[in-house]
C-alpha positions, -999 to +999 in steps of 0.1 A: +130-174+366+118-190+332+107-174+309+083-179+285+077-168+248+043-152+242+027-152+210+028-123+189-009-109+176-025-083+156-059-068+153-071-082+115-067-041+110-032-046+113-027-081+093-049-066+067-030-039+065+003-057+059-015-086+035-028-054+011-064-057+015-092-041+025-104-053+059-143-052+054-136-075+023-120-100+041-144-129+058-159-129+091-137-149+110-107-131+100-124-097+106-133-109+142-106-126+155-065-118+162-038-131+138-005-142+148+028-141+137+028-171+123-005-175+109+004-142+090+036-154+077+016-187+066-009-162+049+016-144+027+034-175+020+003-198+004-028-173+004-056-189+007-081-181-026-102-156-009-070-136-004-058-143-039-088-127-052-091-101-027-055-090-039-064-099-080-098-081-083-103-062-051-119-041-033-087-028-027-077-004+004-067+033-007-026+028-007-029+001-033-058+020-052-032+049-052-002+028-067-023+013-091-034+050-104-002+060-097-009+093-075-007+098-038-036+092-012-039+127-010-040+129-046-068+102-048-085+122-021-082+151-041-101+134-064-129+128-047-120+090-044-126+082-012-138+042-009-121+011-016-120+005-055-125-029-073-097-034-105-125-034-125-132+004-113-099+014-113-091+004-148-123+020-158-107+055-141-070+049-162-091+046-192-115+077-191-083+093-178-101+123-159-087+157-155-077+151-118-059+117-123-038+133-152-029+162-129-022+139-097+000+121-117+020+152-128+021+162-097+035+130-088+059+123-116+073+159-100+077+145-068+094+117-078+121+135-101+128+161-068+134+133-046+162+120-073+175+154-077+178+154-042+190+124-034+216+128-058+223+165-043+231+145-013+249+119-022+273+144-040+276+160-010+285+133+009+311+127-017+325+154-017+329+160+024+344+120+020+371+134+000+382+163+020+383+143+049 
């Protein structure tokens, strides 16, 4: 029996997924065809410019829209921000700074400091049960 390595695909929903960009920004023939393996790893290596500028000034998909605000996707939804946002847009949000952004980000600046105190609660745990062992 031989066998015999197959390529590896994705649907561009995928690879556009991984590359942080929104799909229906991308060209045609990336948005209609199958990307390998490799031709992803050649992507993120030496993006070609349209990616380059997809990634610089967008429209950018709702995960990086949320880092960039620095709330949660539920937080931007929340907000009423449901489509892809350009940079341009989403410094124009950070500047007028509106009431929901200003909570979301409270709300995740809590988040963030439970998940320390927690993970520190657990760590001294661990400790602790390493010791009496």
């Amino acid at each position: 029996m031989k066998s015999h390595q197959t390529t590896q695909t994705m649907k561009p929903a995928t690879a556009a997924k991984k590359l942080g960009v929104y799909l229906e920004a991308t060209p045609a023939e990336f948005q209609e065809g199958v990307v390998s393996r490799a031709e992803l790893n050649a992507l993120q290596a030496d993006p070609p410019q349209w990616l380059r500028d997809l990634r610089a000034s967008g429209p950018h998909p709702r995960p990086v829209v949320a880092a960039k605000l620095g709330v949660s996707i539920a937080g931007l939804a929340r907000g009423g921000v449901t489509e892809a946002l350009t940079t341009e847009q989403i410094e124009a949000l950070k500047d007028e700074n509106p009431g929901w952004l200003r909570k979301e980000r409270a709300t995740q600046a809590e988040v963030r400091k439970e998940s320390v105190r927690i993970k520190k609660k657990h760590a001294e745990e661990a400790d602790r049960r390493a010791r009496h062992d």
